[in-house]
N, C-alpha and C positions, 0 to 999 in steps of 0.2 A: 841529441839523438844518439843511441846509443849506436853500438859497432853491428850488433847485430839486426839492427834494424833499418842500420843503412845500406848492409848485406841485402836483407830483403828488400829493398826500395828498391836497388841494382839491377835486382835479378829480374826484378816484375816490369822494370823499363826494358831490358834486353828482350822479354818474352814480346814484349807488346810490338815493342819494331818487327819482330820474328827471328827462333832462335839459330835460324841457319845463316843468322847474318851477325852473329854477337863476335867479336874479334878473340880469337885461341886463347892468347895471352891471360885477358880479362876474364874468360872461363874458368880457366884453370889459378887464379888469382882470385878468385870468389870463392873457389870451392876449397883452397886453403885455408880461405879466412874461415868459413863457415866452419871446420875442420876443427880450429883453437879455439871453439867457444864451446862453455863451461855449461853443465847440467844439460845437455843432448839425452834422448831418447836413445836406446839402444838398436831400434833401427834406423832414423837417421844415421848412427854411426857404419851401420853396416851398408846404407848406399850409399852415404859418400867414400866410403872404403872402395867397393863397388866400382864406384867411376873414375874414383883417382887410377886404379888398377889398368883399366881399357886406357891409358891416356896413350899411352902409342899407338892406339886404334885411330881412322879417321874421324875428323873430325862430324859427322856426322853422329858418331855412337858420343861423342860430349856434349854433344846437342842436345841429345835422348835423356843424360841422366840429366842436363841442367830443367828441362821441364818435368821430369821427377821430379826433383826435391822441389821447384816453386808449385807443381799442382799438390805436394804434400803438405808446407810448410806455409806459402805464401798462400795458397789461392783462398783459404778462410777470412784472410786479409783483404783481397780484392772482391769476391762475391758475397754480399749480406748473407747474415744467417734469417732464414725466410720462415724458420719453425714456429709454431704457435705462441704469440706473446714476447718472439725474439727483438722484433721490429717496429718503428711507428711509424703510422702512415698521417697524411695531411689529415685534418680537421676541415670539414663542410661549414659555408656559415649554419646549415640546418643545424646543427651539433652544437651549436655553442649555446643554444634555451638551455643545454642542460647543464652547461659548465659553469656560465654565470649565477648569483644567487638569483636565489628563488625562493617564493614561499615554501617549498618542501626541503629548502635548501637553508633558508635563513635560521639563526638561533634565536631559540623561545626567548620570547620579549620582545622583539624586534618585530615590526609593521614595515609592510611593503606599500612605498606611497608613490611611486613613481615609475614606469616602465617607456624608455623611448629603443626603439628599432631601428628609425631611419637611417642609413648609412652615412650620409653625409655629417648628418647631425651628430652623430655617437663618435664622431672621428675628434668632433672639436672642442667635444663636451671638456677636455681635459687640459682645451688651451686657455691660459689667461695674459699670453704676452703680445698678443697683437687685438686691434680696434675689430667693431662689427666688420670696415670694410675692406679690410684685408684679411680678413677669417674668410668673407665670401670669395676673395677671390685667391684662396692658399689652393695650390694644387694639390690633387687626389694623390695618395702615396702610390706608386709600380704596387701591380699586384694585389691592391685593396679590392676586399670582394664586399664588406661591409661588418655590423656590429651591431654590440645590443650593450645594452644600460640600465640599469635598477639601483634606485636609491630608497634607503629605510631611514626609519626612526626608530628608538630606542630611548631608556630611561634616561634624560640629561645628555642625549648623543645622536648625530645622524650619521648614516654608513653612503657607501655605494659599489657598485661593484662593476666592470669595466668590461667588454672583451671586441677585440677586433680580428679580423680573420682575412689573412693573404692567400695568393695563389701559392705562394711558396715561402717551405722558412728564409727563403735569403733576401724576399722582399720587407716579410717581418721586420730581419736584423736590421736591414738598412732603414725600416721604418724608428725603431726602436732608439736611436739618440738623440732624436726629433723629443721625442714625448720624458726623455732623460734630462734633455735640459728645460723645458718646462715645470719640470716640479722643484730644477735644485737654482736657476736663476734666478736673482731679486727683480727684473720684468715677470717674470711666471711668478710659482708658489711661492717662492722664494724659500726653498726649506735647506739649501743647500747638497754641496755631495752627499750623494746617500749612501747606505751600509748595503754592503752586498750580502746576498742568501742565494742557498743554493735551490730553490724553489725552478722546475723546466730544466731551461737549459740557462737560465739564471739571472738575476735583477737585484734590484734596490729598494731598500726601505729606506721612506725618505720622512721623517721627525722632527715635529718644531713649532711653532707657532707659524701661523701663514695670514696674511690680510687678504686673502684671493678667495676665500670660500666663497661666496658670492659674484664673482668674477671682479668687479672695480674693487679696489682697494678700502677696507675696511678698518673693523675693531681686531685687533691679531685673537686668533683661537687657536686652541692645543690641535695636532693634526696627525697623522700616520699614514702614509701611502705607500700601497705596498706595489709596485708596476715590475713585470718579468714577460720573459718568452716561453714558450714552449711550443717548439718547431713553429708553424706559420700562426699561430696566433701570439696576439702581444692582449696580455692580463692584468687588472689593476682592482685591489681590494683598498676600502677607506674607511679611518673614521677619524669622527672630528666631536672635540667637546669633551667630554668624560668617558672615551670608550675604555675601553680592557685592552693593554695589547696581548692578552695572552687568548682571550677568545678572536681577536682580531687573525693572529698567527694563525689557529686553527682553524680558520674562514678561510685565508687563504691559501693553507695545505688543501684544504680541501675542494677547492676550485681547479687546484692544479691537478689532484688523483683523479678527478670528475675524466680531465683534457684526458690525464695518460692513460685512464683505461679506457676512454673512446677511441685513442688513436690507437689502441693495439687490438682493436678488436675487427674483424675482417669486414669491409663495406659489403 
């Protein structure tokens, strides 16, 4: 962390206790530091000139400029910027038909042969490390609201395409190492660690041959799964067999822009 950002962190915990209760000393020891740092704005420099000046005033008038400079400097920091397109907000499961592929979504060649909904069902679709009856009885993740699943065909190759949706992104995250080692475990895909991308708020691509396409262990085939977050929903693009991964990529760029531009757009 840098010095001026620990300044800031400082100043925004003294505001929040309340600033007529921040100790002299540490006022006037902020407002120096703040004082030696490099490339300031030239008003900045003129109200912390400003308040160093009044320092033999009571302390009341130090009080005054220190919530100056945190409602000029800091408070951008503490309140979202709320302006059109600044922000993202949660994702509805209703929102997610549009995110997942889809016939107006899948690339020419590709047949849509499969569509499930059911909550439960779409949660497990991705597990292959546990029997029928401990899938039935694995508990529902915090915050799952439910999901949807589409799988295709293609020349020499079958796809799918994944999405689950939280009350909130931090049910998401904590959902999200769950469904990480399923695809890099020799019990699950077995495809191991995966390569990270910066697709949301970010995930793995995970490459290799896998015996799990079927769920029981098989003839191993070529594989590519691409599983990320973006905010409360957790995303996963696939194929197996003789896919592309360079149309594969662009399947799932574009599942993800689907998310970001629903979430910035105002409910």
């Amino acid at each position: 962390m840098t010095v001026e950002r620990d300044a800031d962190r400082r100043l925004r915990a003294w505001i929040s206790d309340g600033a007529d209760r921040a100790p002299e000393r540490f006022v006037w020891a902020a407002l120096a530091e703040i004082e030696r740092q490099p490339q300031r704005p030239a008003w900045r420099l003129v109200l912390d000139g400003w308040a160093l000046r009044l320092r033999p005033a009571a302390g009341i008038l130090a009080a005054a400029a220190i919530v100056l400079v945190v409602l000029d400097a800091g408070l951008p920091l503490i309140v979202p910027n709320v302006g059109p397109g600044a922000a993202e907000r949660d994702l509805t499961l209703a929102e997610l038909q549009a995110v997942v592929l889809w016939e107006d979504t899948m690339p020419a060649g590709w047949t849509l042969d499969n569509l499930v909904t059911n909550g439960d069902q779409v949660r497990l679709i991705p597990i292959r490390s546990m029997t029928d009856t401990e899938l039935q009885a694995l508990a529902v993740p915090d915050g799952y609201l439910g999901g949807r699943y589409a799988d295709f065909s293609g020349p020499d190759s079958v796809f799918m395409s994944w999405g689950t949706v939280f009350a909130r992104d931090l049910d998401a995250a904590a959902a999200m190492p769950f469904y990480e080692r399923e695809m890099a475990t020799a019990a699950g895909w077995g495809l191991g660690p995966g390569t990270g991308f910066e697709l949301g708020d970010g995930g793995f691509i995970y490459e290799g041959p896998t015996t799990r396409l079927m769920g029981d262990p098989g003839e191993p085939v070529p594989a590519r799964i691409y599983l990320w977050r973006h905010g409360n929903v957790l995303l996963a693009m696939a194929g197996w067999f003789a896919y592309n991964p360079v149309e594969l990529d662009a399947v799932a760029a574009g599942m993800d822009q689907r998310a970001k531009t629903l979430a910035r757009e105002a409910r």
